[in-house]
N, CA, C and O of each residue as an XYZ file, in Angstrom:
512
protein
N      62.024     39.627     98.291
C      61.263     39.236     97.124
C      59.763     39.241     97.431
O      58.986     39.785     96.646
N      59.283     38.577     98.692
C      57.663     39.114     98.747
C      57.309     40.368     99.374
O      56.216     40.379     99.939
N      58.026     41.467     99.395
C      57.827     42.573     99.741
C      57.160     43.062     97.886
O      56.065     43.283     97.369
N      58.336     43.036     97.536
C      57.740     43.754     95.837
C      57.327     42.685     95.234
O      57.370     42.792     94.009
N      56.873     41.514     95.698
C      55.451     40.741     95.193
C      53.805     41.831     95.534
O      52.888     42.287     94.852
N      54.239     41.828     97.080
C      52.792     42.604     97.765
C      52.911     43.398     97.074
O      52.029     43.319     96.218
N      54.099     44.903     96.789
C      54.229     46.056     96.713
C      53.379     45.882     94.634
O      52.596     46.791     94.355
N      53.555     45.116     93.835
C      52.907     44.773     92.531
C      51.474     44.987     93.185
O      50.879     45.972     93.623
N      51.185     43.655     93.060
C      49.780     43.088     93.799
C      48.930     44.656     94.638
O      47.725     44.887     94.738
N      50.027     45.430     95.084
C      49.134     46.812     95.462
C      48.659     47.228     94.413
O      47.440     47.378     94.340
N      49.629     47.577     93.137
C      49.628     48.308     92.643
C      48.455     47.869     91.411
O      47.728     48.699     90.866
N      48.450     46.911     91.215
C      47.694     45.939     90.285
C      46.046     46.780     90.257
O      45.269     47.369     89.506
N      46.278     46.195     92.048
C      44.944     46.327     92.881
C      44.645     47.735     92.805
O      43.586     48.025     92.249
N      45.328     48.620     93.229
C      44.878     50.157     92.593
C      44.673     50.881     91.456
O      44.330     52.061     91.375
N      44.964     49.901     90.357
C      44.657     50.389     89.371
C      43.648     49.768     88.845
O      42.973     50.594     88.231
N      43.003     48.240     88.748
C      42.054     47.775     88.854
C      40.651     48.792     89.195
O      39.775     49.361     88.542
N      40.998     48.644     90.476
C      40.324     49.816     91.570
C      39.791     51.452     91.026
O      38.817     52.152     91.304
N      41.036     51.623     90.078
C      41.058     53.087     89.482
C      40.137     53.274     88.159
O      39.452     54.244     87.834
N      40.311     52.205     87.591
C      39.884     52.185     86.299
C      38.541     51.594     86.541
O      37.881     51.748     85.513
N      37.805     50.941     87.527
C      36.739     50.807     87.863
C      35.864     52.037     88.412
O      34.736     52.249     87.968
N      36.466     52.850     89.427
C      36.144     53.758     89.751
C      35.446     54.752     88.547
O      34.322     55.244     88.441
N      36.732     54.804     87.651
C      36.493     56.262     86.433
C      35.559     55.752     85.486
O      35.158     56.576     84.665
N      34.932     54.105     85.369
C      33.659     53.880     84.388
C      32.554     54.237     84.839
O      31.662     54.630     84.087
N      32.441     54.177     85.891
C      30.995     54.994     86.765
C      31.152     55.992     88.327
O      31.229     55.965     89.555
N      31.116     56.990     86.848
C      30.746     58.233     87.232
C      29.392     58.857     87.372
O      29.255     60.056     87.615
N      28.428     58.052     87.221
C      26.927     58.614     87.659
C      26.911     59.251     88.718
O      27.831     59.149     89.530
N      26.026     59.906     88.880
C      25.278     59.845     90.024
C      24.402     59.356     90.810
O      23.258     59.166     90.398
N      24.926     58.927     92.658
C      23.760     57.579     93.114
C      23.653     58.353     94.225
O      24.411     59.282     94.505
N      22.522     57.906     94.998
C      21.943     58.241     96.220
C      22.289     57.091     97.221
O      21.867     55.938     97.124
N      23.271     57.658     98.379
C      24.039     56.967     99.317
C      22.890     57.103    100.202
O      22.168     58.092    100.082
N      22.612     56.084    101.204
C      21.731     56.294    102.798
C      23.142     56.118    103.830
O      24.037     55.274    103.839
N      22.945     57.015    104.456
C      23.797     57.078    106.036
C      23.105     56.629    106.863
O      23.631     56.903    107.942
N      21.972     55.940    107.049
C      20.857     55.695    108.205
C      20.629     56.903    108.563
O      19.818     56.837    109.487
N      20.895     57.983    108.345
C      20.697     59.164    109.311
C      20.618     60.556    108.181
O      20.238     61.694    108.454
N      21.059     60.085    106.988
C      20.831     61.056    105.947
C      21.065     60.392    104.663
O      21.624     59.317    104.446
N      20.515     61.261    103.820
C      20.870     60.922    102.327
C      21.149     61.580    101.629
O      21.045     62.788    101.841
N      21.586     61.134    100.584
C      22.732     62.459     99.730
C      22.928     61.664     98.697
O      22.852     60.436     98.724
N      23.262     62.545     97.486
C      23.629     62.192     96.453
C      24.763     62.464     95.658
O      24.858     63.576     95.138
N      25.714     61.531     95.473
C      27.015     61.590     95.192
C      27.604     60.580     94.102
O      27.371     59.372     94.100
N      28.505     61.344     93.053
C      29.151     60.678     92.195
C      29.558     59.004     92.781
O      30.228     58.999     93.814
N      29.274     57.919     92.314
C      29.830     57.008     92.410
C      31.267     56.949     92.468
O      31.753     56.246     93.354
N      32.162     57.669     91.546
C      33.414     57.576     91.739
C      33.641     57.533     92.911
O      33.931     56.484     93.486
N      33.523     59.036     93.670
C      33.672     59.291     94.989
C      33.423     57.838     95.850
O      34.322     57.168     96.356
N      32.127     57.564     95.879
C      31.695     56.056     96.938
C      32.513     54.897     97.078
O      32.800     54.403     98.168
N      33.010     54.322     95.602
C      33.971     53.916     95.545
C      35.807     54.415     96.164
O      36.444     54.095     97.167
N      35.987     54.926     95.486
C      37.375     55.377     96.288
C      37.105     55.672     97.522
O      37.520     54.788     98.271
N      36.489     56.695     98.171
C      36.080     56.699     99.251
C      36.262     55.341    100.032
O      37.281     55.058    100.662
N      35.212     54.581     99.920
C      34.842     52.987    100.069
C      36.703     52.066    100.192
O      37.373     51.589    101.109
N      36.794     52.159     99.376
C      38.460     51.200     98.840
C      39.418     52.094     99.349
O      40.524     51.759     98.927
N      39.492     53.386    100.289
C      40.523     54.097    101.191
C      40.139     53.629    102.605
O      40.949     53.447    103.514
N      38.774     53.452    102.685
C      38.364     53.157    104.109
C      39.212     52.284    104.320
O      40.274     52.403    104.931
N      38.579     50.965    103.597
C      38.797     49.231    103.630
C      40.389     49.202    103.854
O      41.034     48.420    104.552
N      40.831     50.249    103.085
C      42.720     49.580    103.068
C      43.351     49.854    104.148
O      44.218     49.142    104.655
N      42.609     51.793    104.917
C      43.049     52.021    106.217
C      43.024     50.940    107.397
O      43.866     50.619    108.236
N      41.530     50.445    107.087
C      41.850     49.406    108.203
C      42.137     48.050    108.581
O      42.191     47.504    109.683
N      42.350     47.536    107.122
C      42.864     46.606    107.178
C      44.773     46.667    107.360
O      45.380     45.812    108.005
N      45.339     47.632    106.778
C      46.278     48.843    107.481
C      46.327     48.454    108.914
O      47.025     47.580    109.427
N      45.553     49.171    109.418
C      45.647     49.276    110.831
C      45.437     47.715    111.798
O      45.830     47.576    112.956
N      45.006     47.073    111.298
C      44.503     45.757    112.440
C      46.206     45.128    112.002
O      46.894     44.711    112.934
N      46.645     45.109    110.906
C      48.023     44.736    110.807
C      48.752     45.292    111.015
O      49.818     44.696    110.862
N      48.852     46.289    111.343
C      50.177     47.549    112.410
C      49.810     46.872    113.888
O      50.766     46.558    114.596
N      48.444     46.634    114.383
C      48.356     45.970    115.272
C      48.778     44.680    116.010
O      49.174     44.498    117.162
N      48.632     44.106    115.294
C      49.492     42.575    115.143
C      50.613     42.139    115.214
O      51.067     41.129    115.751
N      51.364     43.482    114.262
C      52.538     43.672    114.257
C      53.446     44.096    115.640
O      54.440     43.559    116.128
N      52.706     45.232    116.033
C      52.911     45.604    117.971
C      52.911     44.574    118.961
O      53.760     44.346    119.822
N      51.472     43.787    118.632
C      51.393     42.475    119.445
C      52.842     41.329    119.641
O      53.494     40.811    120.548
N      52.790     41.374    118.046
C      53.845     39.891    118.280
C      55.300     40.574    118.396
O      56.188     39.722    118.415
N      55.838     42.119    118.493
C      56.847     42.373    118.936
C      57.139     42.283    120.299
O      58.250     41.993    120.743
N      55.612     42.666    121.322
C      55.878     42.758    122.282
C      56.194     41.247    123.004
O      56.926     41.017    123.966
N      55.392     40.318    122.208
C      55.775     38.889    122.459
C      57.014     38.421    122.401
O      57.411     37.528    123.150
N      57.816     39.049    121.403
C      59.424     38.832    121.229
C      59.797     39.194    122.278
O      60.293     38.321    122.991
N      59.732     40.437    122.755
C      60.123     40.952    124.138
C      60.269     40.381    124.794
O      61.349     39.903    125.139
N      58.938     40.154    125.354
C      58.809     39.454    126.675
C      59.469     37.864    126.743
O      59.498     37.247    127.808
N      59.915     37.376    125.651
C      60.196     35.895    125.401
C      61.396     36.212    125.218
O      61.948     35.139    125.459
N      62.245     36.968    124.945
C      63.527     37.166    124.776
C      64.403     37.523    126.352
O      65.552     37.394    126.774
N      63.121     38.021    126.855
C      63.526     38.365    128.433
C      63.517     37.402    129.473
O      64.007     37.321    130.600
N      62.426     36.317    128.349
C      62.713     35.302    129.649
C      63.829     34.373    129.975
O      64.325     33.977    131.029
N      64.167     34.057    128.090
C      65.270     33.204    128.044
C      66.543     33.745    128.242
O      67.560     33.051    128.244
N      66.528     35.257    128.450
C      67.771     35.935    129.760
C      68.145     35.456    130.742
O      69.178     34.833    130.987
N      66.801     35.899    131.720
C      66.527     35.133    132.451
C      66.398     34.196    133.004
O      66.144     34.357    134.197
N      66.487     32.788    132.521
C      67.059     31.617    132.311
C      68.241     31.259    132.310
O      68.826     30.464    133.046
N      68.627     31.919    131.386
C      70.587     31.676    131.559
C      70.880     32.133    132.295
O      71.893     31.599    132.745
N      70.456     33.309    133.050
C      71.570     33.704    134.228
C      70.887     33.073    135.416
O      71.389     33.366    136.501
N      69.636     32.104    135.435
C      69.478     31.239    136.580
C      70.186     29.819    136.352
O      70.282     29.031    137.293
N      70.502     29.624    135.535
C      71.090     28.139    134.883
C      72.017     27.695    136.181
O      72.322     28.522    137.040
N      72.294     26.779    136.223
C      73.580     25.774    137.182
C      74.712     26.623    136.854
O      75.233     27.029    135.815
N      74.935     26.766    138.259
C      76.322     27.404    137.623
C      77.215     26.310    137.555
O      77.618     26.463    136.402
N      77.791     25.335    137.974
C      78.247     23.939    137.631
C      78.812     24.100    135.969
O      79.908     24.346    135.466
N      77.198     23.770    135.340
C      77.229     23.491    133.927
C      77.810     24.962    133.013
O      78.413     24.944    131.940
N      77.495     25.914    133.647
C      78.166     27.534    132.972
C      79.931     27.009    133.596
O      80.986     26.993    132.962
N      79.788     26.812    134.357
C      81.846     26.948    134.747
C      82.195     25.838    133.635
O      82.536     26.256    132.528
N      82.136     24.555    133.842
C      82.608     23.464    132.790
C      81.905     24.025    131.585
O      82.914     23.997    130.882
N      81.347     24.322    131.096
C      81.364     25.052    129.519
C      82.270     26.083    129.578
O      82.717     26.514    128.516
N      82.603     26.530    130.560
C      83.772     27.878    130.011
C      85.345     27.337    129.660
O      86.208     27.397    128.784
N      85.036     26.694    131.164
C      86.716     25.724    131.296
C      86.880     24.870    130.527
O      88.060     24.643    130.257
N      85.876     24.064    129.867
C      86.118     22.960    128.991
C      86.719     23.703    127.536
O      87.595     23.128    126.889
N      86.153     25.040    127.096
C      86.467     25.192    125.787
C      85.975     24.931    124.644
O      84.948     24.428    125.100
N      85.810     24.830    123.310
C      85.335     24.427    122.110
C      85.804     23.494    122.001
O      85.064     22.598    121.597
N      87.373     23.103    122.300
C      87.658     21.817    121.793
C      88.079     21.035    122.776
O      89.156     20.469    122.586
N      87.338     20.787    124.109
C      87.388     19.922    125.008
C      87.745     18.331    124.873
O      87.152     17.819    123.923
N      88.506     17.515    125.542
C      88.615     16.766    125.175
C      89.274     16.267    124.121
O      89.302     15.043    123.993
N      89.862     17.022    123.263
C      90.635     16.620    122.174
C      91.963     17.349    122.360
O      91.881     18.426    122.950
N      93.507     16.842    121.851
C      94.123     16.830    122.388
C      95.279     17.023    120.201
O      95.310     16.203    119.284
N      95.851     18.241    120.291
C      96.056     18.465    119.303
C      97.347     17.899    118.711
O      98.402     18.419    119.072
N      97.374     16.852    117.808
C      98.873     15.935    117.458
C      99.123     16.230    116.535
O      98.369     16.117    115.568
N     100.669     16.881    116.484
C     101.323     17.064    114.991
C     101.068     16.004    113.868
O     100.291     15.056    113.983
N     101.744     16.262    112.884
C     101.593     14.756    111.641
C     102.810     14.208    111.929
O     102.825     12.977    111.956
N     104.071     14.912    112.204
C     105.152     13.973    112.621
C     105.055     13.459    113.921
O     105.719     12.438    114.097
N     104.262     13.972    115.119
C     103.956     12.997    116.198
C     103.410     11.339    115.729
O     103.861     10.201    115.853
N     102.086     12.021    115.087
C     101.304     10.846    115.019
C     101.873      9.419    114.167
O     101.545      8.236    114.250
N     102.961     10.206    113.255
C     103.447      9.428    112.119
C     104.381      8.406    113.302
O     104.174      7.193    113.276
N     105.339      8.953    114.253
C     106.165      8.553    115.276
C     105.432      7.332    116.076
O     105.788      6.162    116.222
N     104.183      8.089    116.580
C     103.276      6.979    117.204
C     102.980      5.728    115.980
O     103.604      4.741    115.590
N     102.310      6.061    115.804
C     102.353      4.885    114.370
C     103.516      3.723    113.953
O     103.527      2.498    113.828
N     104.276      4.591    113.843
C     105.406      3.437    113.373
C     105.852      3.103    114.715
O     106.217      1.935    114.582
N     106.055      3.450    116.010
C     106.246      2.759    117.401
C     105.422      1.601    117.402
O     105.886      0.463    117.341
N     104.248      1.857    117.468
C     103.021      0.945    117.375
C     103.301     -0.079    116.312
O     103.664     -1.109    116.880
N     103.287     -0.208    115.209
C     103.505     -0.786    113.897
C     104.934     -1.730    114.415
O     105.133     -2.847    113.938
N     105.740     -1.195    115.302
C     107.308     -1.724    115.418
C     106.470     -2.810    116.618
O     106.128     -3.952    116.312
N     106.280     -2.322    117.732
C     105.863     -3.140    118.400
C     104.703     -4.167    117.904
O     104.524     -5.119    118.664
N     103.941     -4.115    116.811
C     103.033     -5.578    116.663
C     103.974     -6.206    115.937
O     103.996     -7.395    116.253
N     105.001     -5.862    114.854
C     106.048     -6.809    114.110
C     106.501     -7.911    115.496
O     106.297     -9.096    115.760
N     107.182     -6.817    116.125
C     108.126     -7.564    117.384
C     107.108     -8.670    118.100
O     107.484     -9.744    118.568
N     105.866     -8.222    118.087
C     104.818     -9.005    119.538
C     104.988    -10.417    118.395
O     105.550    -11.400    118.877
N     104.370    -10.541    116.471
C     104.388    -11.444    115.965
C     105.797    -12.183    115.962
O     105.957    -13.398    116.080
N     106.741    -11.265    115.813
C     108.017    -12.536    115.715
C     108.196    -13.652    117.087
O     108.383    -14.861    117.228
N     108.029    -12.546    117.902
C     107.703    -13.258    119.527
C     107.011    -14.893    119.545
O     107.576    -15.890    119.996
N     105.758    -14.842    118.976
C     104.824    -15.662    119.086
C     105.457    -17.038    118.011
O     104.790    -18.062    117.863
């Protein structure tokens, strides 16, 4: 969903962009520090608003490289980690199981236990 939020918001923005462009069409005199020339505004503009997007484009393809390689390297460490871990604590997590410690009772067991139990506090009260 914020992919074709941005992917609008481009499009918004380029047409904004477009329809600004095509109201001035004069002609202006650009300085390069090093020359001058005279060129349709349209051109300066688009021109101008292809630069800006390339590189703002690009510093975020950058970023993007950066924090993959960060995944990397952080994914390699916590490898690395587990296979230095105790081995102790890796054997009893294997041997123990998911359901360690618990001990699986039918409903007619438990019902059996129960009423054993239940028989024996009658008997302990008549006792007393």
């Amino acid at each position: 969903m914020k992919s074709q939020g941005m992917l609008i918001s481009a499009f918004a923005f380029a047409l904004v962009i477009a329809i600004f462009a095509v109201i001035n069409v004069e002609q202006v005199e650009v300085n390069f520090m090093f020359a001058k020339t005279s060129t349709p505004l349209i051109l300066v503009i688009l021109v101008s608003t292809l630069l800006g997007g390339l590189t703002v484009g690009l510093f975020g393809m950058l970023r993007i490289f950066k924090l993959q390689r960060q995944v990397k390297t952080l994914e390699k460490s916590v490898a690395e980690q587990a296979e230095q871990s105790d081995p102790f604590e890796a054997t009893f997590a294997s041997d123990a199981g998911p359901n360690a410690g618990t001990e699986l009772v039918s409903d007619t067991q438990w019902e059996e236990e129960s009423a054993d139990n239940g028989n024996a506090l009658v008997e302990k009260d008549r006792k007393e």
